[in-house]
N, C-alpha and C positions, 0 to 999 in steps of 0.2 A: 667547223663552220664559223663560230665564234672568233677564231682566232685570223680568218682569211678575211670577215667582215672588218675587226680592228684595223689588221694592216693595209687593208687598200683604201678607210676612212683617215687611217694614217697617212698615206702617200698621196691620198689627193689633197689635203691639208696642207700641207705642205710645200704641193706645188701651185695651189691653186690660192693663198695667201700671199705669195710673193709679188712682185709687178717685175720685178728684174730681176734676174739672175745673168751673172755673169764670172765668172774662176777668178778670185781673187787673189793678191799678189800672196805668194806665201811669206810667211817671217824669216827673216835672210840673218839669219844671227842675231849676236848681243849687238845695241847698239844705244846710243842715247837717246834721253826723251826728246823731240822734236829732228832726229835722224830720217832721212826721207826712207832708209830700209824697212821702219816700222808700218806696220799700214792697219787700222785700222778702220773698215766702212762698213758697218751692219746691214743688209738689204732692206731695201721700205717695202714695212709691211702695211695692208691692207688691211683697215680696221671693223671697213665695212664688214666682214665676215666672222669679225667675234661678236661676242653675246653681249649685250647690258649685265652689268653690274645684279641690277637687283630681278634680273633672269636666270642667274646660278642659282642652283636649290641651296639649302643652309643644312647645314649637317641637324640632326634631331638636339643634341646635349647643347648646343646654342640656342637654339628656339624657345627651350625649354628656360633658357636661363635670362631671354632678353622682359623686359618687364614690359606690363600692358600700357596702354598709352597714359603718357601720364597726365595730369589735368593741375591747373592752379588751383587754389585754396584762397579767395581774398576777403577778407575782415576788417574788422575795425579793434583796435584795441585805445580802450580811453583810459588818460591818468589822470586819477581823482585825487592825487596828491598834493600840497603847495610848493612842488620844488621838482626842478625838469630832471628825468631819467632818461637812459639810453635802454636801447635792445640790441642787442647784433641780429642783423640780417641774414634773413635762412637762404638766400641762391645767390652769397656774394662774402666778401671778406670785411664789407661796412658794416657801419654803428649809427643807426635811428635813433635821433633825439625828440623825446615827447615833447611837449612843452609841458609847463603848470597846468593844470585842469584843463588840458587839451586833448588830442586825439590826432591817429593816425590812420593811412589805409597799410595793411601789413601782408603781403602775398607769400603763401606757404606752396611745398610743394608733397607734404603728406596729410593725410588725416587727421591721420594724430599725432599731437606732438607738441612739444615742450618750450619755455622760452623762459629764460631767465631774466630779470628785468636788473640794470646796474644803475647804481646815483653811487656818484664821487668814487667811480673805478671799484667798486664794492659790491659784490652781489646784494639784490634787495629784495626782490621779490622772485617768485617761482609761480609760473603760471600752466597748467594741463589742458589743451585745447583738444577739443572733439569737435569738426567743420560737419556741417550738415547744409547739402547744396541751398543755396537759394531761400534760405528758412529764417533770414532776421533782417526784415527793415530797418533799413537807418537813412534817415535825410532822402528820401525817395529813391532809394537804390535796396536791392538786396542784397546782401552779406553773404558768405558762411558762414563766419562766427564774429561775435561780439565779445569780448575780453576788456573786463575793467580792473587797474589795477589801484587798489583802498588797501593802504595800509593803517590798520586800527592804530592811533596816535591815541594817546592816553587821556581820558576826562578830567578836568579839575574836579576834586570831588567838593562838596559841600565841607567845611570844616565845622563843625558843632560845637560850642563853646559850653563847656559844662556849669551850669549853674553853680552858684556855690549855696551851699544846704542851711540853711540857720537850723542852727542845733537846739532848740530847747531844751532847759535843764528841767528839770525832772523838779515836782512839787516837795519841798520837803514837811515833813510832819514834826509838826512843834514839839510834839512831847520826845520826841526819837532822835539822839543825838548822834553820830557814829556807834558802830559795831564794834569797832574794834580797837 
């Protein structure tokens, strides 16, 4: 039953997509390209009768593998350094230049995830970001994340100038001449 269902959804397919049919010339031998013996004409088909694209089902091991929608990530990340660093760009092959004690907007496209910060083509700093929707004010907007990059630069320390000790000599006793 199965099989006389197939072929006669088969045979109306087939006749019922075409708009013309008509016995086309057959192939008359070798002959060269642009030879009138070649012939070449595909019948116009009828598009109205196939499906949309996103009307076919998807196999299960696809479905399972395409990822849930994904969402941006947008932040701020501030340099609290005196000297401009770059970042590479996470949805591109660019390089973001901070300025001095400036700041950027920085658009991710995971959770979590990593950015290394460069000055003078040098890696410099290493930064761990964790975005939480909507959860950090900055200049009347909300963030995901906020990221500030301080690199501890060294304190002049105090130098202490050590006094120098006056030595008192020791009382000596008149009657008591050396020991020895």
């Amino acid at each position: 039953m199965n099989k006389i269902i197939f072929l006669l959804v088969l045979i109306l397919s087939f006749f019922g997509c075409t708009t013309d049919w008509e016995p086309r010339q057959p192939y008359q031998g070798r002959g060269l390209i642009g030879s009138e013996n070649l012939v070449f004409e595909p019948p116009n088909v009828d598009t109205a009768g196939l499906p949309d694209m996103r009307d076919l089902p998807l196999p299960t091991d696809l479905t399972l593998r395409l990822p849930k929608k994904v969402r941006s990530y947008t932040g701020i990340i501030k340099n609290r350094t005196g000297y401009d660093i770059s970042v590479p760009s996470g949805n591109s092959s660019a390089t973001l230049t901070i300025p001095a004690n400036g700041f950027i907007e920085y658009t991710a496209w995971k959770r979590n995830f990593d950015i290394t910060v460069y000055h003078g083509g040098k890696p410099f700093y290493c930064l761990k970001i964790n975005a939480h929707l909507n959860e950090y004010p900055y200049m009347c907007k909300k963030y995901d994340f906020v990221a500030e990059i301080v690199k501890a630069e060294p304190v002049p320390q105090k130098v202490y100038k050590k006094k120098r000790r006056i030595k008192k000599k020791a009382p000596k006793d008149e009657g008591v001449e050396g020991l020895g």
